[in-house]
C-alpha positions as CSV (number, residue, x, y, z in Angstrom):
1,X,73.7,165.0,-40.3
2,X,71.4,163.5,-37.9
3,X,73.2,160.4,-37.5
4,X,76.5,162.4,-36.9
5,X,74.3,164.0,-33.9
6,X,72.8,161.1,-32.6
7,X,76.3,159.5,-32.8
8,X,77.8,162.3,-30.9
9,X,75.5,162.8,-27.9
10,X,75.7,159.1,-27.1
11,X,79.7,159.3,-27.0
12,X,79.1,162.5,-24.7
13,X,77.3,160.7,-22.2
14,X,79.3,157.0,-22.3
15,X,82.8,158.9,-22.4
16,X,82.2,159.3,-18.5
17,X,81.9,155.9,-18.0
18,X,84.3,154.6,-21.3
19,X,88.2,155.7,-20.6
20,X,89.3,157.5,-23.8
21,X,86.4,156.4,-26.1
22,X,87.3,157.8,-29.7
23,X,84.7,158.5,-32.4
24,X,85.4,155.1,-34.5
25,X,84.6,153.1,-31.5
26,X,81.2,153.6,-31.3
27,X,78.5,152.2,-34.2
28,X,74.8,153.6,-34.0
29,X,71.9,153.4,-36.1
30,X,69.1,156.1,-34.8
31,X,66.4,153.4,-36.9
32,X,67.0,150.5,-35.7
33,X,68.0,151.4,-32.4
34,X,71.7,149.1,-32.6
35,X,74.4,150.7,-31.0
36,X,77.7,148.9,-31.2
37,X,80.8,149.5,-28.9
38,X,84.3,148.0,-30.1
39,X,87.2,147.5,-27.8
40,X,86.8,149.5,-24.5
41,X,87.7,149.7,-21.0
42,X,85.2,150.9,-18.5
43,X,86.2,153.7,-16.3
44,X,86.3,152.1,-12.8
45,X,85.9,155.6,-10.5
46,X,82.6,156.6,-13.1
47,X,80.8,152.6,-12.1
48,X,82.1,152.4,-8.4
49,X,78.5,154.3,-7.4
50,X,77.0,151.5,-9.2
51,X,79.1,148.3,-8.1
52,X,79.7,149.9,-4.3
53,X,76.0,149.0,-2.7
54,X,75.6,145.7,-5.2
55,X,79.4,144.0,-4.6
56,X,80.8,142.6,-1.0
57,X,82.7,145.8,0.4
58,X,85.6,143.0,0.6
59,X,86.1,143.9,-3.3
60,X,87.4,146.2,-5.1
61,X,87.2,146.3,-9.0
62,X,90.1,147.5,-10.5
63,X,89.6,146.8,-14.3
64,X,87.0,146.2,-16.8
65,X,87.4,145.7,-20.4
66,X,84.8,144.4,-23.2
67,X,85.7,143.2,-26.1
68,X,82.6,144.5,-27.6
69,X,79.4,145.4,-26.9
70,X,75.9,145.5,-28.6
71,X,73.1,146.9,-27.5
72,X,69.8,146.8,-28.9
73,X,66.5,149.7,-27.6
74,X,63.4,149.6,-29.4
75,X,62.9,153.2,-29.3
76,X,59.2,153.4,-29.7
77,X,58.0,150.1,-27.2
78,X,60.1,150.7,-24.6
79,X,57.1,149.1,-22.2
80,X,56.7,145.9,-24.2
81,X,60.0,145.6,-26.0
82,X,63.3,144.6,-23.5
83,X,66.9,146.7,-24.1
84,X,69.3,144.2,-25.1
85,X,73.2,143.8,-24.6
86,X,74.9,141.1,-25.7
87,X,78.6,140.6,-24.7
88,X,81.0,138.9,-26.5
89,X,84.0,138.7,-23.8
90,X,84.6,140.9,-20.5
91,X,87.6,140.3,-18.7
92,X,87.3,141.5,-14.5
93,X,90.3,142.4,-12.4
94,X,88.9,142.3,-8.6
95,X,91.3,143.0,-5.4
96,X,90.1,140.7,-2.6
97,X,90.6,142.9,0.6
98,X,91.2,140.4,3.5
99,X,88.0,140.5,6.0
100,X,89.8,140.3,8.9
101,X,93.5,142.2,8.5
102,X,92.2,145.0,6.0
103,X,89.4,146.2,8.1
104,X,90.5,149.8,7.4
105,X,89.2,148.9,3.3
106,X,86.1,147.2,4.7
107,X,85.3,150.0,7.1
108,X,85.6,152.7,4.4
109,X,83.7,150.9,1.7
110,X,81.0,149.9,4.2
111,X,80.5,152.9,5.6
112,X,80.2,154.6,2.4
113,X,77.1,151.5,1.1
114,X,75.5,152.3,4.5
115,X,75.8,156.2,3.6
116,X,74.6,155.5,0.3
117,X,70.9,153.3,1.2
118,X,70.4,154.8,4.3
119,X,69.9,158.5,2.1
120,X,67.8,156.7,-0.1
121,X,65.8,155.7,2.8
122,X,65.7,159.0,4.8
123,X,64.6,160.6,1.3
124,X,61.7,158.3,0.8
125,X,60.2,158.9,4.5
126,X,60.8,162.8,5.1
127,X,57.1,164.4,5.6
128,X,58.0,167.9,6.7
129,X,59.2,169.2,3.2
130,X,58.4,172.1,1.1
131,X,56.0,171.4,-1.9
132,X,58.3,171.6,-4.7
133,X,60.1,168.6,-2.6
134,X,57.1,166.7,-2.1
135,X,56.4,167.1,-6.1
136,X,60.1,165.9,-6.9
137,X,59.3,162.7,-4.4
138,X,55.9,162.1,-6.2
139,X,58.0,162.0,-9.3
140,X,60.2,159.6,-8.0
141,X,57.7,157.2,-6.1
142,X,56.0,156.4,-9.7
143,X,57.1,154.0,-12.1
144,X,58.6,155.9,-14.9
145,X,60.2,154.7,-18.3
146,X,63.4,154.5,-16.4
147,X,61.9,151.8,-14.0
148,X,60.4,149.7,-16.9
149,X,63.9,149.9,-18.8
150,X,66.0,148.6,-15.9
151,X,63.1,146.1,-15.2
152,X,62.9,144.4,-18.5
153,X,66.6,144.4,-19.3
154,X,67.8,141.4,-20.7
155,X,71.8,141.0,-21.0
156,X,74.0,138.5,-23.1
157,X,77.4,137.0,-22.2
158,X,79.4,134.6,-24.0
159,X,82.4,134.3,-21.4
160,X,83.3,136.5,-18.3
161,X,87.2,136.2,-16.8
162,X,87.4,136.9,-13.3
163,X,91.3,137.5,-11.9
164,X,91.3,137.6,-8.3
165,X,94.0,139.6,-6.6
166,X,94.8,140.0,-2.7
167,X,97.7,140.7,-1.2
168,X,96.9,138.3,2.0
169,X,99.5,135.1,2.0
170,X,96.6,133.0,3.3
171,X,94.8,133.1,0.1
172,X,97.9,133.2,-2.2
173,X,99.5,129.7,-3.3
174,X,103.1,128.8,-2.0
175,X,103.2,131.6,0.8
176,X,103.2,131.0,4.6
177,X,99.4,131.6,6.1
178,X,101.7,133.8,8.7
179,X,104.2,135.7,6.2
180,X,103.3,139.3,5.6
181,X,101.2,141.1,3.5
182,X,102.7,141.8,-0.2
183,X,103.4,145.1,-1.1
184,X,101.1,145.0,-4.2
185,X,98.1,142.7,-4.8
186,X,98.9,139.2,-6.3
187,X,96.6,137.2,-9.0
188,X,95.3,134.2,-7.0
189,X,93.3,132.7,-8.7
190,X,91.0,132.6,-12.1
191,X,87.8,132.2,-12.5
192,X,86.0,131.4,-16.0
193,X,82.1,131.6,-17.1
194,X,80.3,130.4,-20.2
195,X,77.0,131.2,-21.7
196,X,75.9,134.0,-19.3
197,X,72.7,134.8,-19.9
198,X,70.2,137.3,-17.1
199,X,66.6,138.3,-17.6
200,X,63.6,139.6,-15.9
201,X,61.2,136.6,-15.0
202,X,58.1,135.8,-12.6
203,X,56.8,133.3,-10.2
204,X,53.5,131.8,-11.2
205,X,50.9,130.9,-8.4
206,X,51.3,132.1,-4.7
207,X,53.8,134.2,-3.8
208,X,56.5,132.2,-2.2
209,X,59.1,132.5,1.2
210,X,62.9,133.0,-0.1
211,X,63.2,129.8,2.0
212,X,60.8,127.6,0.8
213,X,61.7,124.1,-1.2
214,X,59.0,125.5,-4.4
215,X,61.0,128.7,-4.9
216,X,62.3,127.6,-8.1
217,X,58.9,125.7,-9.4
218,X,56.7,127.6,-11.8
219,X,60.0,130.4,-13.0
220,X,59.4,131.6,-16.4
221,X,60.9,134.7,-18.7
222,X,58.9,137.7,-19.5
223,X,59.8,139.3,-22.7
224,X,57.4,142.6,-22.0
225,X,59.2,144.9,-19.3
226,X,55.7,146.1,-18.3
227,X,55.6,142.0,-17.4
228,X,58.0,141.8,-15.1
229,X,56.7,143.6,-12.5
230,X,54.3,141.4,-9.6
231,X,51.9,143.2,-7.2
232,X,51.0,141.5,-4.0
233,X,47.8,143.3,-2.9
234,X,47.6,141.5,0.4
235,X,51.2,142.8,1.5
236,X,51.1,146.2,-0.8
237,X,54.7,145.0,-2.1
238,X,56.2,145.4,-5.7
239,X,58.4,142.7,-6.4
240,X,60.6,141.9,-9.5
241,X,62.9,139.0,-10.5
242,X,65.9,138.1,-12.2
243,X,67.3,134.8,-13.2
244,X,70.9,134.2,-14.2
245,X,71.8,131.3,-15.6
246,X,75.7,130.1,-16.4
247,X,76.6,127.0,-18.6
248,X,80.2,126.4,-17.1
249,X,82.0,127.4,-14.6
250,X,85.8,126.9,-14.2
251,X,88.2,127.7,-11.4
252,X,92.3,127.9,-12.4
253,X,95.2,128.7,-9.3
254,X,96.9,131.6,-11.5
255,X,100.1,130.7,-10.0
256,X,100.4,127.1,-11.0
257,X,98.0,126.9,-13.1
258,X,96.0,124.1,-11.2
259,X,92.7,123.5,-12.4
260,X,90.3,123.2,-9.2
261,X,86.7,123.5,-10.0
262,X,85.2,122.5,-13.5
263,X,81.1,122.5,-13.4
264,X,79.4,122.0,-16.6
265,X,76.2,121.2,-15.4
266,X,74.8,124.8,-15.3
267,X,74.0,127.3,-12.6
268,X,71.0,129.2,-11.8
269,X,70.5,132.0,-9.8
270,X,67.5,133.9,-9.2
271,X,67.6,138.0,-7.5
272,X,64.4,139.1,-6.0
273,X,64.0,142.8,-5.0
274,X,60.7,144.0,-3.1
275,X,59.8,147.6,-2.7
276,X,56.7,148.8,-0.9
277,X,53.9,150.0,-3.3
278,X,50.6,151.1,-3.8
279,X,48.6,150.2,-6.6
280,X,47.2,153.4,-9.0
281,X,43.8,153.3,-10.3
282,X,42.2,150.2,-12.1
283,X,43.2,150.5,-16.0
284,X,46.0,149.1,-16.7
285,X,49.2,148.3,-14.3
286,X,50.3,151.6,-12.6
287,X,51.7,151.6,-9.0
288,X,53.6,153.8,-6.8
289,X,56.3,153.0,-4.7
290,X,58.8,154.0,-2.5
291,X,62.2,154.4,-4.1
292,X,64.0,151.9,-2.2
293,X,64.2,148.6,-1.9
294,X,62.2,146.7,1.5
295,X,63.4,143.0,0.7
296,X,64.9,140.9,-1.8
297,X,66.9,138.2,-1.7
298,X,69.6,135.6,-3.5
299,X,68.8,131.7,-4.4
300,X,71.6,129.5,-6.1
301,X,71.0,126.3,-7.9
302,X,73.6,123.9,-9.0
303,X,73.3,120.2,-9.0
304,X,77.0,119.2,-8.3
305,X,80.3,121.3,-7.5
306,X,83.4,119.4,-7.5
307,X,87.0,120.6,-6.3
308,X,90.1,118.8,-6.7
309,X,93.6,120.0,-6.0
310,X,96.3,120.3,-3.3
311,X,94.9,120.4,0.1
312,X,96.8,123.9,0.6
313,X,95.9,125.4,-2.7
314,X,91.6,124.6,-1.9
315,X,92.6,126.0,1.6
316,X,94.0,129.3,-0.3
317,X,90.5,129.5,-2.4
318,X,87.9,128.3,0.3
319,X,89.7,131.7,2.6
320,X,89.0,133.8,-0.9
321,X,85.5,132.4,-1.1
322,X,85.2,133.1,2.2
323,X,85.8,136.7,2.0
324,X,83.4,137.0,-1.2
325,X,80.8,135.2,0.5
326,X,81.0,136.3,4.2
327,X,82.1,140.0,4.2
328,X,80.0,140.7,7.9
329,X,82.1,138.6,10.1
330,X,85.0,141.1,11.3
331,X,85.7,140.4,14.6
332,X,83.9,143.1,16.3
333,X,86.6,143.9,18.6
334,X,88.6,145.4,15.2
335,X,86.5,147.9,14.5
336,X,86.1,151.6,15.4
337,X,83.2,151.9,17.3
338,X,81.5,154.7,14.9
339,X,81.5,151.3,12.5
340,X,80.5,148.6,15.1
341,X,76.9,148.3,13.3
342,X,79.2,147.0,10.1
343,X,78.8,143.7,12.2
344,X,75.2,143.5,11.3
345,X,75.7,144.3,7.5
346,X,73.7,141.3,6.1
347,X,72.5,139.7,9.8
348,X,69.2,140.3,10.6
349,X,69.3,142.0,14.7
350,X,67.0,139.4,15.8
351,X,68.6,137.0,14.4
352,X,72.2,138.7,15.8
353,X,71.0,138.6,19.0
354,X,69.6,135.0,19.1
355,X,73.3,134.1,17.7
356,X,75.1,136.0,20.5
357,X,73.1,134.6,23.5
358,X,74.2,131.1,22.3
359,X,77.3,131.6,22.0
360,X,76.8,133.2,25.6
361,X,75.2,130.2,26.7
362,X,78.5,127.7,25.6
363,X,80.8,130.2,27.0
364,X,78.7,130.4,30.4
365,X,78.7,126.2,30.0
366,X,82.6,126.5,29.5
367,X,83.3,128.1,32.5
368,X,80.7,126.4,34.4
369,X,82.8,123.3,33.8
370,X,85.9,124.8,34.6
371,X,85.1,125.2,38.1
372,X,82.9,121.8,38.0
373,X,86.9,120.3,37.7
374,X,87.7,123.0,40.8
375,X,84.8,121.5,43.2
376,X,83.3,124.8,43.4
377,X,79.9,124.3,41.9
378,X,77.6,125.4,44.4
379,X,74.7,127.7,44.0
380,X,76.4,129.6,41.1
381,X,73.9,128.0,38.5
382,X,71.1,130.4,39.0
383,X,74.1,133.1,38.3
384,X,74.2,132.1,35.0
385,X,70.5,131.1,34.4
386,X,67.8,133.6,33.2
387,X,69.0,137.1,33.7
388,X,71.9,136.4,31.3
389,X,69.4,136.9,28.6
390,X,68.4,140.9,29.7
391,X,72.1,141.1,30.6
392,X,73.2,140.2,26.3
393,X,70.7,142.2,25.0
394,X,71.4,145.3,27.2
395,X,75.2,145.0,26.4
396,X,75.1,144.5,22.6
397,X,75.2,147.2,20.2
398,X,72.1,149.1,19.0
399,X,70.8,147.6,15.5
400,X,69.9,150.7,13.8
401,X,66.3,150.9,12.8
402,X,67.0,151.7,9.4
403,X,68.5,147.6,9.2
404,X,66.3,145.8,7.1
405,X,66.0,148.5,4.3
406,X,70.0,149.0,3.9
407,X,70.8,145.5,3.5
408,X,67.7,143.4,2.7
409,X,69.3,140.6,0.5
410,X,70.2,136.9,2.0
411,X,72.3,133.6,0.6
412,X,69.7,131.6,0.4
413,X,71.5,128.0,-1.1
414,X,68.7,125.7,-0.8
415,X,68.5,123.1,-3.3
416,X,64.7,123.2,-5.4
417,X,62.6,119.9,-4.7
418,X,62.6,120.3,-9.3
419,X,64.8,121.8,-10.7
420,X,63.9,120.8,-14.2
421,X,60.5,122.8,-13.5
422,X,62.3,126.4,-14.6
C-alpha cells in the first residue's frame, strides 16, 4: 500500500512535465530512494519556463525523448549525499530561428527571458512591503534543501542526439543563400555526444577572474552538496560551479550525410554562477542570499577541433553556429524600439559603448578619406575629433540598470595554461 502511494504521487507531479506517462512506466522504491523512468517524451510547453532564460532565444526545442531515466535521492542526507540521474540516450529536436530574418521569434522569446530575470530581480530589492512579504523573501533569501539539491546534483549521459532544424536556406545544404524561407523547418544538421557527464565542483586557492589563464588549475568534484557551495568573504559573494565534461563529439550534414567534425579528445566545460550573500552565524556553513544570480560565467576547453567538408556545407554550419553562439547581434535597425535593449542581451553597456565609438571612429576615418580624394580637407578634423565621443553616448540607447543581473554569463574560450591539472 505505501508503495502504491508513493508510486502515485510521484506520477502526479512528473505527468505535467511527462506527455501521457502511464502507471507501468515509472519504477520506485520508497527505500532505496531509485526511481526509474522507461520510454518517455518530455512535455515541451511544461520545461520551456526552465530552458527559456538558460538556451539562446535563437532556439526553440521542439522535442525531447529519453530512453530511460534513473534517478537516485538519498532520502535521509540530502546535505551530504548528491541526487543522481543517469541517462542512457536522449534524443533533442531544436528549431534554429535565423538571428537576423526571424527577429519577430527572437523578439518574443527575448522579451519574455528579460521579463522573466528582471522579476526575479525587482522581487529581491523591493523594501516597502508588508511583513508577511518581507517573511516570504526571508524565506527565499536562505539556503534551503531545495538550494543544496540543485547544487549537488550530479547527472549521467551516455549519448545526447541533437537535430537541428531551421527553415533559413543559408544554413540548409544544396539551397541558394538568397532562396526563400521553407514553409516548415528542415533537419540541417546532427550533432552527436558521448560520455556526458556534469557535476558540482570547486576552485582551490584564490578565487580567480573568468579571464584568467589558471581558471582551469586546481578544479576538483565535490561529492557533498553542502560542498559545493564557495563564500568569498572579501566580496560577500556565493558562488557555485559546474563542470561538464564530453568524450566525443560528432557533427553529421543530415541531408547528405557528410561527416564534418569528429573530436575524440574530450571537452570540458566549466558554469560559474555568483549570487550576492551574507554569511549566517559561525557554526557550520549557513548564508543568505539574494535569490538571483549577480555573475557567472562559461569556460570551454578542447584541445583540437577539426572540420572537413565542402566549403558550402561548413559555410551552412558555421551561419547555424553562429546563431547558437551569437544570438545579440540583430541589426539594431530591425527591431521594435520597445525591444532595442535586446541588442545588449549578453554585451556589457560599457563595453557596448566602447564598441560603438570605434566603429564611429572608422566610419568618421571613412568619410574623412572620402573628401581627402575631393580636396576638401580643411579644418573639418576638429569636427570629427573629441566631441564625437559625448555625441555616441548621448545618441545610443539607455542600457537598463537592471543589465548585469539579467544576463550575467559570458563565452569565455580561453585555452588553460594545464589542462591536465583538472
Amino acid at each position: 500500500m505505501t508503495s502504491y502511494l508513493y508510486k502515485s504521487t510521484i506520477m502526479g507531479y512528473l505527468k505535467k512535465y511527462i506527455r501521457g506517462l502511464e502507471y507501468d512506466q515509472v519504477s520506485a522504491s520508497l527505500m532505496s530512494g531509485e526511481i526509474t523512468l522507461h520510454a518517455f517524451e518530455l512535455e515541451i510547453d511544461a520545461i520551456r519556463e526552465w530552458v527559456d532564460t538558460i538556451l539562446p532565444y535563437t532556439t526553440e526545442i521542439t522535442r525531447a525523448y529519453c530512453s530511460m531515466a534513473v534517478v537516485k535521492i538519498p532520502w535521509t542526507q540530502l546535505r551530504y549525499k548528491p541526487v543522481c540521474i543517469t541517462i542512457p540516450s536522449l534524443e533533442l529536436d531544436c528549431t534554429v530561428h535565423d538571428m537576423y530574418d526571424d527577429v519577430e521569434w527572437n523578439c518574443k522569446v527575448a522579451l519574455a527571458q528579460r521579463e522573466a530575470l528582471l522579476e526575479q530581480h525587482i522581487n529581491s530589492a523591493v523594501s516597502n512591503i508588508d511583513d508577511e512579504a518581507k517573511r516570504s523573501l526571508r524565506r527565499n533569501t536562505e539556503l534551503g534543501w531545495w538550494d543544496f539539491i540543485m547544487a549537488g546534483l550530479q547527472l549521467r549521459i551516455e549519448s545526447v542526439s541533437i537535430n537541428l532544424f531551421t527553415r533559413s536556406p543559408s544554413r540548409i545544404t544544396g539551397m541558394d543563400d538568397d532562396a526563400e524561407p521553407t514553409k516548415n523547418p528542415t533537419r540541417a544538421f546532427k550533432i552527436f555526444l558521448q560520455g556526458v557527464f556534469m557535476a558540482p565542483c570547486i576552485q582551490q586557492g584564490p578565487f580567480l577572474e573568468p579571464s584568467s589563464s589558471e581558471e582551469w588549475s586546481g578544479l576538483s568534484y565535490v561529492d557533498s552538496p553542502q560542498e559545493a557551495f564557495q563564500f568569498n568573504r572579501e566580496r560577500n559573494f556565493l558562488r557555485t560551479m559546474r563542470l561538464y565534461t564530453i568524450n566525443s563529439l560528432s557533427v553529421i550534414c543530415a541531408i547528405t550525410g557528410e561527416s564534418l567534425i569528429e573530436h575524440t579528445g574530450g571537452i570540458r566545460i566549466k558554469h560559474r554562477a555568483e549570487s550576492i550573500a551574507v554569511e549566517r552565524g559561525t557554526h557550520g556553513k549557513r548564508w543568505s542570499k539574494l535569490p538571483f544570480t549577480c555573475g557567472g560565467g562559461l569556460s570551454i576547453w578542447l584541445d583540437e577541433l577539426k572540420v572537413k567538408g565542402a566549403r558550402s556545407t561548413v559555410g551552412k554550419l558555421y551561419n547555424i553556429f553562429n546563431d547558437l553562439t551569437q544570438p545579440t547581434y540583430i541589426p539594431i535597425d530591425n527591431l521594435p524600439k520597445n525591444a532595442r535593449h535586446l541588442h545588449y542581451s549578453w554585451v556589457d553597456g560599457n563595453a557596448f559603448k566602447s564598441m560603438a565609438s570605434e566603429m564611429k571612429k572608422q566610419q568618421q576615418q571613412q568619410e574623412r578619406s572620402k573628401r581627402a580624394m575631393n580636396d576638401r580637407v580643411d579644418d573639418e578634423n576638429e569636427a570629427f575629433g573629441a566631441p564625437f565621443k559625448d555625441d555616441i553616448a548621448g545618441n545610443l540607447p539607455k542600457v537598463p540598470e537592471y543589465e548585469s543581473v539579467v544576463r550575467p554569463y559570458r563565452h569565455d574560450y580561453k585555452h588553460p595554461s594545464n589542462p591536465n591539472e583538472v
